[in-house]
C-alpha positions as CSV (number, residue, x, y, z in Angstrom):
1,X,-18.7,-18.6,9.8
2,X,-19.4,-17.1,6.4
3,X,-18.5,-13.4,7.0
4,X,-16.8,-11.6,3.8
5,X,-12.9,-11.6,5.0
6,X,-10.8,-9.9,2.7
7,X,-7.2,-12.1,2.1
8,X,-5.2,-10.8,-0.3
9,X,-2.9,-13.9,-1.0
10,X,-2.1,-14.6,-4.5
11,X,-3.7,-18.2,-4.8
12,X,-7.1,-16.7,-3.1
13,X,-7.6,-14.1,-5.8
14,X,-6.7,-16.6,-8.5
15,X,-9.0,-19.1,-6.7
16,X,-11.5,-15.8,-7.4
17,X,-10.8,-15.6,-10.9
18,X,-11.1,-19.2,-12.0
19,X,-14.0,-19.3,-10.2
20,X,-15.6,-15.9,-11.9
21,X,-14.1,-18.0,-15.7
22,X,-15.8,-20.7,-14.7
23,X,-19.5,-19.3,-14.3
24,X,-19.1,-17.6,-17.5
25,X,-18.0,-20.8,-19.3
26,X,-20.7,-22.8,-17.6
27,X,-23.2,-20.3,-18.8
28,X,-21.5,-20.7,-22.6
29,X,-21.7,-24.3,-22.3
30,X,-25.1,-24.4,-21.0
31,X,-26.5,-22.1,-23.5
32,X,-25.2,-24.4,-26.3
33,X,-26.5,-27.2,-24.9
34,X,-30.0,-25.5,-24.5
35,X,-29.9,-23.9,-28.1
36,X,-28.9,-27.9,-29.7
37,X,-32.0,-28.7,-27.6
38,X,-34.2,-26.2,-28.5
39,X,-33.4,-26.3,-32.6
40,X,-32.6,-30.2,-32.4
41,X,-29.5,-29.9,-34.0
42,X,-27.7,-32.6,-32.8
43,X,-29.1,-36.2,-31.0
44,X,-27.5,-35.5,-27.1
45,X,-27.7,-37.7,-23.9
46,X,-29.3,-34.5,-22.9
47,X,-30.1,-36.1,-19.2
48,X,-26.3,-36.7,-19.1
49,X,-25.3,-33.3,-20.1
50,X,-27.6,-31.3,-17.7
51,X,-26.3,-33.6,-14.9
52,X,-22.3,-32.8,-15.6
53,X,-23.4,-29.1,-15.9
54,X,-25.3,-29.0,-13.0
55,X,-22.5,-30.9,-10.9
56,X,-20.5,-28.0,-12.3
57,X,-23.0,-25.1,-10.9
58,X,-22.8,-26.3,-7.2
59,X,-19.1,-26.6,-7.5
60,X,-19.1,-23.2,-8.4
61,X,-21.6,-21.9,-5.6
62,X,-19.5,-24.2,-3.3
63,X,-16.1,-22.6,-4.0
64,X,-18.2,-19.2,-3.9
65,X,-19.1,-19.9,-0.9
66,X,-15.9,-21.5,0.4
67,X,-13.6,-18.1,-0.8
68,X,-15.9,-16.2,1.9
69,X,-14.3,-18.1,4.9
70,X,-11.0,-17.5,6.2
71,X,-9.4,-20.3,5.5
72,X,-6.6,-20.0,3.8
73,X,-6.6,-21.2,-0.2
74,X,-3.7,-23.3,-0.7
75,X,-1.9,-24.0,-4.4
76,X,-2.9,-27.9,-3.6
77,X,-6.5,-26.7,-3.6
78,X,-6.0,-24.5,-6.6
79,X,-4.3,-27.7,-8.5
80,X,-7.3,-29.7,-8.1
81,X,-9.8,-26.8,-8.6
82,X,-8.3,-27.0,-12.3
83,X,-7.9,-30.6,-12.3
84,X,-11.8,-30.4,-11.5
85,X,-12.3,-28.7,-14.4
86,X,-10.1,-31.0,-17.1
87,X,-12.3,-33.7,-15.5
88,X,-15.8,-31.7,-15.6
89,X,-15.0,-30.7,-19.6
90,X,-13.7,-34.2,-20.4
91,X,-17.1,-35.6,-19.8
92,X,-18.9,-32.7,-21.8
93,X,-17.0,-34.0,-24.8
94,X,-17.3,-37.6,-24.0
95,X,-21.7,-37.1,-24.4
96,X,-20.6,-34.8,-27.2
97,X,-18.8,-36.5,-29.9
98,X,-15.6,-37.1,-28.1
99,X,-12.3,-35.6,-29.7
100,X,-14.3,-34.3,-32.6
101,X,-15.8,-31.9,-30.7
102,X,-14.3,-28.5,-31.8
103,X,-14.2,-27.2,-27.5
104,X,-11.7,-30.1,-27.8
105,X,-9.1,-26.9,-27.8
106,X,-10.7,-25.5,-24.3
107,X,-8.4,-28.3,-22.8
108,X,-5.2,-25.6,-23.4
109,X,-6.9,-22.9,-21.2
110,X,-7.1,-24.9,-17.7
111,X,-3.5,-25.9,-18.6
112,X,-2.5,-22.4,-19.3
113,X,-4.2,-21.0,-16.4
114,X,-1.4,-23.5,-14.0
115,X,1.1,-22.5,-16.3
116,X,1.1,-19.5,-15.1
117,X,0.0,-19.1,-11.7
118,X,1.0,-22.4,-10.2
119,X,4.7,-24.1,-9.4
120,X,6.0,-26.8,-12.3
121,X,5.1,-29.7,-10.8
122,X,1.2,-28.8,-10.5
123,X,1.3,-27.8,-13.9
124,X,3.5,-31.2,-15.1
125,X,0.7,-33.2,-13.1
126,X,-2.3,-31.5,-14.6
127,X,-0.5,-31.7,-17.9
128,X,-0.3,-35.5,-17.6
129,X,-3.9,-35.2,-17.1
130,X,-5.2,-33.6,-19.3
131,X,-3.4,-35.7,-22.1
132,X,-4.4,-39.2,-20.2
133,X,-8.2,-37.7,-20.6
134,X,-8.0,-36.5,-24.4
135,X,-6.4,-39.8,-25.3
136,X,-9.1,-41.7,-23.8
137,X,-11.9,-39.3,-25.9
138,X,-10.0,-40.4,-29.0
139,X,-11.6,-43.8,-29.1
140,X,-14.7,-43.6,-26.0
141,X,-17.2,-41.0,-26.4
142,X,-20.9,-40.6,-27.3
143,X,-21.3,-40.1,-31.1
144,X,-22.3,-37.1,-32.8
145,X,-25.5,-37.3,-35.3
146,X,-26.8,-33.8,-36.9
147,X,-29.2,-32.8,-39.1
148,X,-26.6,-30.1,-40.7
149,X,-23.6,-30.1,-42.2
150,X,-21.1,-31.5,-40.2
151,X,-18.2,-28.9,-41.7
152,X,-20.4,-26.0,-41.0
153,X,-20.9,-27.1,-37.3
154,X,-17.5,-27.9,-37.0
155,X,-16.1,-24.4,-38.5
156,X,-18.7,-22.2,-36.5
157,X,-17.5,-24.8,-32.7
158,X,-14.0,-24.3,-33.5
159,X,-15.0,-20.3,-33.5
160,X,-16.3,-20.2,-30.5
161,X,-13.9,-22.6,-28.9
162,X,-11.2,-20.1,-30.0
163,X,-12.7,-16.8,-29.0
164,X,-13.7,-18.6,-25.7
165,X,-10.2,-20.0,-24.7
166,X,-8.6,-16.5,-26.3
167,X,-10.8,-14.5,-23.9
168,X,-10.1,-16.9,-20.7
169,X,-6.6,-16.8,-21.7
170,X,-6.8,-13.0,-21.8
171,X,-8.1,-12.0,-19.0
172,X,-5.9,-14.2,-16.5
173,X,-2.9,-13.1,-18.3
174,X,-3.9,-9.4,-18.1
175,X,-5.2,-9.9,-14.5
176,X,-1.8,-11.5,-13.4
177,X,0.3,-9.0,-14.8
178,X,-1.5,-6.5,-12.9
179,X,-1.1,-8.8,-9.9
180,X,2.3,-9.1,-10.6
181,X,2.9,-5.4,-10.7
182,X,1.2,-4.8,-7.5
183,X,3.0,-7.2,-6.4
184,X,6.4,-6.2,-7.2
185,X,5.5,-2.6,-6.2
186,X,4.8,-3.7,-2.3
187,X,8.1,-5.2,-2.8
188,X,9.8,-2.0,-3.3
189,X,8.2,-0.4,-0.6
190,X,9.0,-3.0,1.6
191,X,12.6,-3.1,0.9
192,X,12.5,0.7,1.3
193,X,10.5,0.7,4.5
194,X,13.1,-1.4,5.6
195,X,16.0,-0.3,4.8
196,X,14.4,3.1,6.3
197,X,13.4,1.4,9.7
198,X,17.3,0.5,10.0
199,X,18.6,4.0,9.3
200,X,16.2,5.2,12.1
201,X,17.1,2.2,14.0
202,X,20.9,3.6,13.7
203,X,20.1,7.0,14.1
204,X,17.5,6.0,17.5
205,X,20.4,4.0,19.3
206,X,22.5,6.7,18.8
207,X,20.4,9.9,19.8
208,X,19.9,7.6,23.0
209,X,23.1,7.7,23.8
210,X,24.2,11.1,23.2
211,X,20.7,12.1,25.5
212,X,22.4,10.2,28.5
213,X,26.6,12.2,28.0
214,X,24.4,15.6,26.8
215,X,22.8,15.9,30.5
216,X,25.6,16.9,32.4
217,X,27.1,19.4,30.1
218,X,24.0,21.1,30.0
219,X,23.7,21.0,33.7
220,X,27.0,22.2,33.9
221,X,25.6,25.1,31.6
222,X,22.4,25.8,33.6
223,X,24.8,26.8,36.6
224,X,27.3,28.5,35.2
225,X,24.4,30.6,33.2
226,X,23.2,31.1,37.4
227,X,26.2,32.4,38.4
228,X,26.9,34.9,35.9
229,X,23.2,36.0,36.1
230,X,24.2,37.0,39.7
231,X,27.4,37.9,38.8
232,X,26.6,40.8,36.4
233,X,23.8,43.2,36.5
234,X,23.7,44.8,33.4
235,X,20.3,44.8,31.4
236,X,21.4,44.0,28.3
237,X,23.7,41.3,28.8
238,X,21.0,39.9,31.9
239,X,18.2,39.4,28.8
240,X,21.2,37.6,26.6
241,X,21.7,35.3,30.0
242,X,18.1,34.6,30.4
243,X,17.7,33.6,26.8
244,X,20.2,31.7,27.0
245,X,18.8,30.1,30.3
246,X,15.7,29.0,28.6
247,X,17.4,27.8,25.4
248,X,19.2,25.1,28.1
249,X,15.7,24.5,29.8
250,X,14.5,23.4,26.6
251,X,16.9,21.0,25.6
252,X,17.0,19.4,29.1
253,X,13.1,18.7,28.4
254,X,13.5,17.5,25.4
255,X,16.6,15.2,26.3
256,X,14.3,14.1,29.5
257,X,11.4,13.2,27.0
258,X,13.7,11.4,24.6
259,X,15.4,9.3,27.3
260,X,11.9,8.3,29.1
261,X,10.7,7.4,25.7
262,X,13.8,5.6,25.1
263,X,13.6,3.5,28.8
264,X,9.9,3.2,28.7
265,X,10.0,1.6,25.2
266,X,6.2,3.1,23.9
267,X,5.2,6.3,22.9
268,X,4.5,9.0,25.5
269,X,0.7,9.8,26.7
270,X,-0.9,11.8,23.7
271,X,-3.9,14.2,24.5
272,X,-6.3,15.2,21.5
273,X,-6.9,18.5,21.0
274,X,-7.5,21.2,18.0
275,X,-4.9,21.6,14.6
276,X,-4.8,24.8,15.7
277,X,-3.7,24.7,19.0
278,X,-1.3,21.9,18.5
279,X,0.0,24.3,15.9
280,X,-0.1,27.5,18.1
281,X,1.7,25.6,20.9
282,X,4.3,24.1,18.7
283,X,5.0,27.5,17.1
284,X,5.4,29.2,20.6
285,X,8.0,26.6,21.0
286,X,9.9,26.8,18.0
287,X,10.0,30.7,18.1
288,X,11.3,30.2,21.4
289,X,14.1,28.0,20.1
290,X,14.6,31.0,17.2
291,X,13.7,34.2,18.9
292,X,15.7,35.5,15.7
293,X,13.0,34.5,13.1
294,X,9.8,36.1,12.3
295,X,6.4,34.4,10.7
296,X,3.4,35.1,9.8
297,X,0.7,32.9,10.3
298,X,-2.5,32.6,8.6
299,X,-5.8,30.0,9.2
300,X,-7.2,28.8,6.0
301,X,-9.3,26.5,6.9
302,X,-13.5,27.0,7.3
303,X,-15.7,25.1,9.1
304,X,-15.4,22.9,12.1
305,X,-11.7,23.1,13.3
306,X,-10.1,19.1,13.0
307,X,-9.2,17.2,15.9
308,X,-5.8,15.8,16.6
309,X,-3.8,14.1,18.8
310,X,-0.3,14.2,17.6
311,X,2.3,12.2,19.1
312,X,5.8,13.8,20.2
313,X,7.6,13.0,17.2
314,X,4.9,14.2,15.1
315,X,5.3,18.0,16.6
316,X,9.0,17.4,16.4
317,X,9.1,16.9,13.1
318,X,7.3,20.0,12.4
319,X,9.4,21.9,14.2
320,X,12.2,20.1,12.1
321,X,10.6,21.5,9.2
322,X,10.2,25.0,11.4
323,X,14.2,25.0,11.5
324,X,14.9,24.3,8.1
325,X,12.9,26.8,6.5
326,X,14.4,29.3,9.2
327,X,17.7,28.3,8.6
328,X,17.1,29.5,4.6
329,X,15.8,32.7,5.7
330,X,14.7,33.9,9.3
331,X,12.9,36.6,8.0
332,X,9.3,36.3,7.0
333,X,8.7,33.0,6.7
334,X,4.9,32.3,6.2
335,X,2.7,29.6,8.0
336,X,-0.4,28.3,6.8
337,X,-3.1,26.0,7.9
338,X,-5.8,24.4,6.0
339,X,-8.1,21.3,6.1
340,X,-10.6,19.6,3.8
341,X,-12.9,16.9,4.9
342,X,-9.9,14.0,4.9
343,X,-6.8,15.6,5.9
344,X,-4.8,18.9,6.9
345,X,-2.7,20.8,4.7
346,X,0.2,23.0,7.0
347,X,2.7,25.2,4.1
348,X,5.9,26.7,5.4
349,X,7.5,29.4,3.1
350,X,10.5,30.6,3.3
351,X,12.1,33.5,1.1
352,X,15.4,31.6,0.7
353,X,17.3,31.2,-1.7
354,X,15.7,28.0,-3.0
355,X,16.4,24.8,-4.2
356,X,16.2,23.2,-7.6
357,X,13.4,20.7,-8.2
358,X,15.7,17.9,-8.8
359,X,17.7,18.7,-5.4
360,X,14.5,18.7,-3.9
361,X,13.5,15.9,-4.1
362,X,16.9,14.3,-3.0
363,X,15.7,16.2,0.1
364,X,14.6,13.7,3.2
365,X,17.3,10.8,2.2
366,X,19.5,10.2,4.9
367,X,22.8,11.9,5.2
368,X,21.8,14.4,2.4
369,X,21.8,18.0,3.1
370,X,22.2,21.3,1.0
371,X,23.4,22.8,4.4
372,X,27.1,23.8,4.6
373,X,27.2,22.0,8.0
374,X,24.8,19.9,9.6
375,X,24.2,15.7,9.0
376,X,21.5,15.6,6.4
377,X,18.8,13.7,9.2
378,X,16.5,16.3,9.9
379,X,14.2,16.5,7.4
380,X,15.0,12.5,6.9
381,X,13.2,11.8,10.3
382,X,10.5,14.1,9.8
383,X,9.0,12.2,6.9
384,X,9.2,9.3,8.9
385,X,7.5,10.8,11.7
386,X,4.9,12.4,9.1
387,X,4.6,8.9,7.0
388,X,4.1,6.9,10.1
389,X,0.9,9.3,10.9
390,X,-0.2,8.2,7.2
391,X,0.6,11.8,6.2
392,X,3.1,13.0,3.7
393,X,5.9,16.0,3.4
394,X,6.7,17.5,-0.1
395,X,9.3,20.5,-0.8
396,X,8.6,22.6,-3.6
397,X,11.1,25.5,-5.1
398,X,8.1,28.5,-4.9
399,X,7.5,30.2,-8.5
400,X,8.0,33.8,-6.4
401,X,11.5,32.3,-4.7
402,X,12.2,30.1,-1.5
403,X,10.7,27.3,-1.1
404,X,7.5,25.9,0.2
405,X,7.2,22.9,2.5
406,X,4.1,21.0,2.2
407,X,3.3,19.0,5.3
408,X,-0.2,16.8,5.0
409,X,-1.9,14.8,7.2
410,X,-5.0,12.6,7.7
411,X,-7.3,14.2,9.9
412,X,-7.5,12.4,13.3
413,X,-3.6,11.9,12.9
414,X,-2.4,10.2,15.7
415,X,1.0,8.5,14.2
416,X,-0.1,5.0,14.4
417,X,-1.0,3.8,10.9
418,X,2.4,2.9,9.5
């Protein structure tokens, strides 16, 4: 099966490059040989030479070909790829004068090339190599006779051999820094995805408890709340009692989806529908939870309104973010939704005091808050709600006052892309 299958492993890509080095170098070699041939500058074993450089071209279409498998591209393999190629240049210089052939150098680039992509002991081996083969051109090769002057020839190959092994040389070292950057990058996000996953591990085990001991004091609330409804009659304090009623309602649901999520171990059934009724519905809920706050909300967006299908920590992390700007300021906080063709844009403003740029930005770690009372975890599980739906949530001090939280995601978000 030759299908193009996209491996990202170290030695593959490497594999890619030597092979991409290689074609150009075969084509450099071949047109020397050609342009010696065509100008009769030197007396050649040309039958020899095309042979070696035409064993070279299917090895090359070969590997081509064998890079577009899924097999995987071990450092052996890449060993003897360059060992392939000491072999495949030692005998151009034994039909072409041997160790006083000015590409004589071009032995250096194979050897740098292990040097620094493979382990020590490939790179000992191929060293060995190399330096059994270039002894060996020292006293067998094919002589050299010209028809110019030998210093000439000899200036203008050690030219070329230079500029060709400096380029080579170049562009692996250049390419495997950049690998090696990229590289070191997904290590940092690793190490931070991790050490995420275990604070929301910690936090998880512990929200499952406290969902189990919180069910029978809010029970115990629901009938007391009952019994005072019937108890007393008066309107004012009856519209109190029912709010309070409903504030209890909603945490038993929530604690009732958190513990079936918990038991069932996978996500609750999610049902696509528009941004802007996900939005609408989630914002009815949240102003139920702060009957105290005000918004105004305003669609942005033109066009064909995007399709969602968020899951249940998705909406409550937006009404995380909801809370946070209401807890700043409950008055006139401002709600916006917009989309583009890749992703939806929802901004919260609040008219808050504010918070610095630099505090900002602390904002979302674990166990930080600006809050004179509360445990810093909100907004932290929020982004990882947000980041597992491939979105993203930014807070910004606003240039007017407050702050404005930025909440983006892809459209189609349905929180399974981390």
């Amino acid at each position: 099966m030759l299908a193009p299958v996209q491996l990202l492993s170290a030695t593959r890509q490497n594999l890619w490059r030597l092979t991409f080095v290689r074609t150009l170098v075969l084509g450099a070699q071949a047109g020397s040989v050609g342009i010696a041939y065509l100008f009769d500058l030197l007396h050649l074993p040309w039958l020899q030479l095309d042979i070696t450089l035409g064993f070279s071209a299917i090895v090359c279409l070969l590997t081509a070909i064998r890079l577009r498998t899924s097999w995987p591209v071990t450092e052996l393999e890449y060993a003897v790829q360059l060992a392939f190629d000491l072999f495949i240049h030692s005998a151009l210089l034994y039909f072409s004068g041997g160790s006083t052939n000015p590409f004589v150098s071009y032995y250096l680039v194979p050897l740098t090339i292990a040097a620094v992509t493979l382990p020590w002991r490939y790179s000992l081996i191929l060293s060995g190599i190399a330096l059994a083969l270039y002894t060996l051109m020292l006293a067998n090769f094919y002589p050299v006779e010209t028809f110019v002057a030998r210093e000439k020839l000899q200036i203008y190959g050690m030219w070329l051999s230079f500029a060709l092994a400096a380029g080579v040389i170049t562009f692996f070292a250049a390419r495997m820094a950049e690998e090696l950057r990229r590289q070191e990058q997904m290590r940092a996000l690793r190490r931070e995805e991790g050490a995420r996953d275990q604070q929301l591990l910690a936090v998880a085990t512990e929200a499952a408890g406290a969902a189990h001991e919180l069910g029978t004091p809010l029970a115990t609330m629901s009938v007391l709340l009952k019994e005072m409804q019937q108890d007393h009659k008066d309107p004012a304090l009856q519209e109190d009692l029912s709010v309070l009623q409903d504030q209890v309602k909603l945490c038993k649901e929530t604690l009732q989806q958190l513990v079936r999520a918990a038991e069932a171990n996978r996500r609750l059934a999610v049902q696509e529908q528009t941004v802007t009724r996900w939005l609408d519905q989630a914002l009815n809920r949240w102003h139920l939870m702060r009957p105290e706050a005000s918004y105004r909300f305003q669609r942005l967006g033109q066009g064909d309104v995007p399709m969602v299908a968020p899951p249940p920590d998705l909406t409550q992390a937006l009404l995380n973010l909801l809370n946070n700007a209401a807890d700043a300021c409950p008055e006139g906080l401002e709600v916006n939704l917009d989309w583009s063709a890749a992703e939806i844009s929802i901004t919260i403003r609040d008219h808050g005091a504010g918070v610095p740029l630099a505090v900002a930005e602390q904002i979302g770690k674990p166990f930080f808050t600006t809050k004179g009372k509360g445990f810093g975890l909100g907004l932290f599980l929020s982004k990882a709600s947000v980041t597992r739906a491939g979105g993203s949530v930014k807070l910004y001090p606003h240039e007017e006052g407050g702050t404005l939280t930025e909440l983006r995601l892809p459209r189609n978000a349905t929180g399974d892309e981390a």
